[in-house]
N, C-alpha and C positions, 0 to 999 in steps of 0.2 A: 507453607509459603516459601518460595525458591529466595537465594539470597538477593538475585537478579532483581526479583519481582519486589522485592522491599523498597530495593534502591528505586526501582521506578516512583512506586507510592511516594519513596520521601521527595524524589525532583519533584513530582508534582505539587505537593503541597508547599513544598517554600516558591516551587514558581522560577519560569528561568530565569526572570530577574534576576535572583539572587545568588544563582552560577555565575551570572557575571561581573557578581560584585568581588569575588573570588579570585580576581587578579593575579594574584601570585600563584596558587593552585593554577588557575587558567593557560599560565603562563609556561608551567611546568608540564603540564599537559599537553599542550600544545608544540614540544618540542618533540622532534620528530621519534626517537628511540622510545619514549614512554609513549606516543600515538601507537606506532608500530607494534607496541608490545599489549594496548589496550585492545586492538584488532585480532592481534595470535589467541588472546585468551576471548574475545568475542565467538569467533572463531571455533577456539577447540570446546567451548559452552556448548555450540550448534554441533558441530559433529559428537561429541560426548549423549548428546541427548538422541540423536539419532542412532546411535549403536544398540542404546535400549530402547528403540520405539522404530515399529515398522515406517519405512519411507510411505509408504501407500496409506498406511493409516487414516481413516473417517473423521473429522470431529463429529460430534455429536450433531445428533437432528433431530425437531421436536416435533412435535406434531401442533395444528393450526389451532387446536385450543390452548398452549402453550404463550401464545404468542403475548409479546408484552403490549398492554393496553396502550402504551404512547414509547416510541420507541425515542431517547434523547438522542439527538444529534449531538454529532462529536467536531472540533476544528471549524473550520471555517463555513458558515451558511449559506455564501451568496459570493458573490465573485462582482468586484466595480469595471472591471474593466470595459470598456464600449464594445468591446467584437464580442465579448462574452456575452450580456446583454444584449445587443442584436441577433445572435443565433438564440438567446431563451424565448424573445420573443418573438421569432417565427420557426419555436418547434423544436430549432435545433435541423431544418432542415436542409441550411448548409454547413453542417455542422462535417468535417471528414474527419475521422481517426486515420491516424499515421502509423505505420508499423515499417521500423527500418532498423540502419547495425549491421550488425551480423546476418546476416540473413539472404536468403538468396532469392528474393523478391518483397522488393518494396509495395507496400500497402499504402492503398487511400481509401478506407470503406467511411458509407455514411451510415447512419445512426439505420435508416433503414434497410439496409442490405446488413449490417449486424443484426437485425433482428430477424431475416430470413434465414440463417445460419441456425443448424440445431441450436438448442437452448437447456440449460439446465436451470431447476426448480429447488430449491431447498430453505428449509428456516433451522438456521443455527443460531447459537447465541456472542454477542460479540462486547467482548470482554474490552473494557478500554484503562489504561494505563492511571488514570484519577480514581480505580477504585469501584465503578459504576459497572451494570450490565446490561444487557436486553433480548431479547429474541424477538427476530423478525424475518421475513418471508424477501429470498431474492431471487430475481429470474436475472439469466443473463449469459452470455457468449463462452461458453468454457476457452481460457485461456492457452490450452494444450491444440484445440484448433486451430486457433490463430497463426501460432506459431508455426502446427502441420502445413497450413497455408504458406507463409512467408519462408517457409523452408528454414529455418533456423541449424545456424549450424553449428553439430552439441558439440566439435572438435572447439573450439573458438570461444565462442559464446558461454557463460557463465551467469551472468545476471541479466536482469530487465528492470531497462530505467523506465520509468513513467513520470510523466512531463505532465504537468499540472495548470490548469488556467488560474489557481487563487494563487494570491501572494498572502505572507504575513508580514509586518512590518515590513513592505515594500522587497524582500523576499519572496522569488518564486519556490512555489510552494513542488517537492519532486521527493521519489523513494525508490528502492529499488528490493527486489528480492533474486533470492535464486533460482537456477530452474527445476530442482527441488520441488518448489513450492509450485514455481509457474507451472508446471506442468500436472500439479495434482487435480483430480478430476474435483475437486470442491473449489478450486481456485478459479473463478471467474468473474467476468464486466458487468455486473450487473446493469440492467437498463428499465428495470422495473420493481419495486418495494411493495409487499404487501398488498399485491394483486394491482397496483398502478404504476403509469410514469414512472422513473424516480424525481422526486419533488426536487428544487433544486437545494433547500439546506440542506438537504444527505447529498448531493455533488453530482447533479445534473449535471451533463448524459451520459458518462459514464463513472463508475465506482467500483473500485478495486475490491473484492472481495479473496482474501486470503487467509481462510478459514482458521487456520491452527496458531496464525499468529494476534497477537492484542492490534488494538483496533487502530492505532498510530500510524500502522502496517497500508492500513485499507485507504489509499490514495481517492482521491475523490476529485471532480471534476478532470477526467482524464482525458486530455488531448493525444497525446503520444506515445508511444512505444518504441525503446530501443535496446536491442538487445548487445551483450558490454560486455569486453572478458574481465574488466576488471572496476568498481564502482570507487577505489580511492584515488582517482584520477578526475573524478565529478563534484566538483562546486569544495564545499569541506573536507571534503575526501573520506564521510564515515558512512555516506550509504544512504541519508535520506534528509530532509528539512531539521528534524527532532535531532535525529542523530549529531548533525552539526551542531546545531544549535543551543542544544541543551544538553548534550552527552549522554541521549538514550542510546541503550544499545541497538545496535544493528540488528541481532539477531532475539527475537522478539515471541518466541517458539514457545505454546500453552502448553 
């Protein structure tokens, strides 16, 4: 087990309550030269690990006897907000994904013209930061399309933000990855689970599927897309809801 990966385990189990009880550590951290220097080495973790592991790299895929008999949901189940609940219940079918930033054509697709779009199929297992695991089965929009689509421009562009409809404690709930990741042919929107819908506790209508990373990573009820040269200029400035919030790392790579 990676050192990285320890420290996840331990945030987890005290909870992030108790990072915030840590006031003075908090406080120390939070000043700008130790944030800076927390990001260099988030940073050279992700490229160190990339030098010895091919970019293209597969995660694993199981086969459907494989699959885990009750797959646990991770984060948030349901979403209160009223426009979210009006599009669950008819369908989702003014539901539009937005795709903007960097790019050289702005997107409004609906749930159904994404699913006219080739589609990939796969059951990986997804590892999640508390410890737990599962394998399950997702259909969904390869993420590298998209982008082909909206034209993304790779001089510029560096990340993709994704805009989240849940909140947590009245936080909107948002993550980001590289294009790295976004553009690996396993990295995609899923819009269907184990041969259905996606249900909405896994994050009806769409879910971020980013195979190689823990499951913190897999954004879930995804509204929007923006593609960023830079993510410490967004909300906390570490890169995603966790990342702020509790001092997970950014880079999040199995």
């Amino acid at each position: 087990m990676t050192t990285g990966r320890r420290r996840f385990l331990l945030r987890a189990g005290a909870g992030a309550g108790a990072a915030l009880v840590l006031s003075g550590c908090q406080k120390v951290l939070e000043t700008a030269p130790v944030r800076d220097l927390a990001l260099s080495l988030d940073d050279f973790t992700m490229r160190s690990q990339r030098l010895v592991t091919d970019r293209k790299a597969l995660a694993r895929e199981y086969a459907p006897s494989q699959m885990s008999p009750f797959f646990r949901p991770n984060g948030s189940r349901t979403v209160d907000r009223p426009e979210y609940q009006r599009m669950l219940a008819n369908g989702f079918a003014d539901f539009r994904l937005t795709v903007g930033g960097l790019v050289q054509r702005s997107l409004q697709l609906s749930l159904a013209e994404l699913m006219e779009l080739p589609a990939r199929t796969q059951i990986t297992r997804h590892d999640c930061v508390e410890g737990w695991s599962a394998i399950g089965q997702w259909t969904g929009t390869p993420l590298k399309l998209l982008m082909d689509i909206a034209g993304v421009d790779r001089s510029k562009a560096r990340y993709l933000l994704f805009q989240c409809a849940d909140e947590i404690g009245g936080v909107p709930y948002y993550e980001t990855i590289d294009l790295v990741e976004a553009l690996h042919p396993q990295t995609i929107l899923a819009w269907r689970m184990n041969g259905q819908m996606l249900p909405e506790m896994y994050g009806a209508p769409l879910r971020l599927r980013v195979e190689r990373q823990l499951g913190y990573k897999h954004a879930k009820f995804v509204m929007g897309i923006e593609a960023i040269a830079d993510y410490r200029t967004i909300r906390g400035g570490k890169g995603g809801y966790w990342e702020d919030s509790a001092d997970y790392e950014w880079w999040a790579g199995i």
